[in-house]
N, C-alpha and C positions, 0 to 999 in steps of 0.2 A: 660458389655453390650456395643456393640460398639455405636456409636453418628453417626449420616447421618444427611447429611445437602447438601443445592441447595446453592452455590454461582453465584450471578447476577451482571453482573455489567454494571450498568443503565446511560445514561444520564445523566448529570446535567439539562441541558438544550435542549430539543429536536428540538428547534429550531435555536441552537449554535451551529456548529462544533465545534469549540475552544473552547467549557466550559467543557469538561471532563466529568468525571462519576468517580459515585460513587459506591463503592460495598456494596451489598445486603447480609447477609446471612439466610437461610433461615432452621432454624432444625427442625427435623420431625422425626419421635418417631420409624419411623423403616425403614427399606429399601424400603419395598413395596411401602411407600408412597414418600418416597424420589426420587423414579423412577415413579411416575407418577405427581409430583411436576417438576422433570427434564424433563420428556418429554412436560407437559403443556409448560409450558416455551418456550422451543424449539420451539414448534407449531407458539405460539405469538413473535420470538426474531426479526425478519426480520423488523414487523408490529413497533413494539415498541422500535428499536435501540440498543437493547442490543448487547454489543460486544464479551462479552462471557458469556457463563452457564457452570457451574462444578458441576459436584455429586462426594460429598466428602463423605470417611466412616473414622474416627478417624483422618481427618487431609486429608488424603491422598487423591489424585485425583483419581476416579477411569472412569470418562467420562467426554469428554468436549464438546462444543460446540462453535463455527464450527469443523469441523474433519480438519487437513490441510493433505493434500494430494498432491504427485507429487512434482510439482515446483508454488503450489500454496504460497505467501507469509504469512507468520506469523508477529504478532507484534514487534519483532525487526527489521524486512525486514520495517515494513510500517514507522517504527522510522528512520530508515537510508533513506530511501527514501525522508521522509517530509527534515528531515535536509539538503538533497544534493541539493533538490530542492531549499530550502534557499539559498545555500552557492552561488548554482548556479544564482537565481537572485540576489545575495548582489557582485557576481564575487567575491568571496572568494575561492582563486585556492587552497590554502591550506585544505581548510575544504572540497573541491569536491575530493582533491586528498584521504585523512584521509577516507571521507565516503566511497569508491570505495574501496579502501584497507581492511578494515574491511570485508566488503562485499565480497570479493575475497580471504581472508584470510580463511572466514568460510567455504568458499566454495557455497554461495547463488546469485553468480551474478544475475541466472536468475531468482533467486526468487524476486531479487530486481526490476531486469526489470519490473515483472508486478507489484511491489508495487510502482513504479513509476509512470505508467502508471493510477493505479487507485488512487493516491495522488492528479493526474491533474485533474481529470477525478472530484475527490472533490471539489477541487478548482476551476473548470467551472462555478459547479452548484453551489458554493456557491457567487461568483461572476456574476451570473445570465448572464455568456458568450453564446453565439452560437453555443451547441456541435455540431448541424449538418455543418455550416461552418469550424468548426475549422475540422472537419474531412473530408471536400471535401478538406480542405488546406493539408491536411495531404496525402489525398491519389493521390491528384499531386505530393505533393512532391515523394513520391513511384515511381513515374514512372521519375520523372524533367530530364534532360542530368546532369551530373556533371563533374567540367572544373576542381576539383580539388580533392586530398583526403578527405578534412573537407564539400567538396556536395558529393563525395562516400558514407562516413561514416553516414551522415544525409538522404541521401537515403535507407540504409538501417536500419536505425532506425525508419523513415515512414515508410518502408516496415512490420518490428518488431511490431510498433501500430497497424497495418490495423491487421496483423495475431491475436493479440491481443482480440483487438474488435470482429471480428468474431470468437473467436477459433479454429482459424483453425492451430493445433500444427503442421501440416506439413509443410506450410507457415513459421512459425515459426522457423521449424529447418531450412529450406532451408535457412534462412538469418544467423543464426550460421555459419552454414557448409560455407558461401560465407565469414564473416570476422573471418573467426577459425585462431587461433594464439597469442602467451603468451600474447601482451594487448587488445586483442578481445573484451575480457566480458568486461572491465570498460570501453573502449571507443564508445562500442556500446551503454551501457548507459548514457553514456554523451551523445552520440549524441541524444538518446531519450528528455533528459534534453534541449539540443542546438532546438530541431525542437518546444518543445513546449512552451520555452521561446518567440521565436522568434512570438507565437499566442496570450502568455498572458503577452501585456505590464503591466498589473495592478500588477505582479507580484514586480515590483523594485518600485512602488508605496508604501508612507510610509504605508498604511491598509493593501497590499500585505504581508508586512514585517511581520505586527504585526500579520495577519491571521498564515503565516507561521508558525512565532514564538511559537505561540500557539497553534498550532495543532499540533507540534513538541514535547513542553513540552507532551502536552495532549496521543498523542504519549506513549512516555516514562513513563507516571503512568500508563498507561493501561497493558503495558508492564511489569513492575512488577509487577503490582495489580496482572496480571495472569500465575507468574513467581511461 
């Protein structure tokens, strides 16, 4: 008789980013109800912070939640993102260069881009910043003149967040297709990394560090947890 079961995996803390989760598993005596246990779920994951749901039959995953599609990021993309972001406020050239490598190795630049993009996007809100300033900052910068390559580069990584933010995947490519070439992808996310440092000082602040840190580890057990 096969075994079904819903794995969740919950918050520790709903009101900590940096506290992690824990997983849930949940067995249930046939399938029918295991798929309507998985869909419940589902329904509530958004509300309740769950980072993923699996319906499992003997072990094996047979549905997750979220679906990742396209060039949306997955949990190692948001793992190499929190760490770049560190390395990047601590100016740790080494471990920016390591993170971009991997990233490029796998072949997921652009998936890292937007797991960049929405690392910051955490860290705003969790440092109670000004997203709609930091984004009129940002969509100057899109447009600023640039006197040298490293404001080239940071212009079109403004450019890269604004298509971001609105989805607008055309916008998007158009900024590819303008820096296309063999260190394109990791310098365009640096420069995403360079534009929004330069928004969040609290980031080289030592709570900046420790927040990082932590959602970095936290990060990485989510990431096996649903490995």
């Amino acid at each position: 008789m096969r075994k079904w079961s819903v794995t969740c995996l919950e918050p520790n803390d709903r009101g900590n980013l940096a506290a992690g989760f824990i997983s849930v598993a949940l067995d249930q005596p046939s399938e029918a109800d295991a798929r309507q246990v998985f869909d419940d779920k589902i329904r509530v994951a958004e509300s309740l912070g769950y980072a993923s749901i699996q319906l499992r039959c003997d072990g094996a995953v047979v549905a997750t939640w979220p679906i990742a599609t396209g060039d949306e990021p997955d949990y190692s993309d948001m793992r190499r993102a929190a760490a770049l972001i560190s390395h990047r406020a601590a100016s740790h050239h080494e471990g920016l260069h390591w993170s971009l490598a991997e990233a490029a190795e796998a072949g997921t630049l652009s998936q890292l881009l937007r797991a960049v993009d929405a690392v910051y996007r955490v860290t705003i809100d969790y440092f109670g910043a000004d997203a709609q300033a930091i984004d009129g900052h940002i969509q100057e910068f899109s447009t600023a003149e640039a006197a040298d390559d490293f404001e080239v580069y940071n212009r079109h990584a403004a450019q890269a967040i604004m298509a971001i933010r609105e989805e607008d995947r055309v916008a998007l490519n158009a900024v590819f297709d303008a820096v296309n070439g063999d260190a394109a992808g990791p310098r365009l996310v640096g420069g995403v990394c360079d534009v929004y440092a330069g928004l969040l000082p609290v980031l080289v602040t030592p709570d900046g560090q420790e927040f990082l840190s932590a959602f970095t580890a936290r990060l990485a057990a989510v990431e096996e947890q649903s490995s």
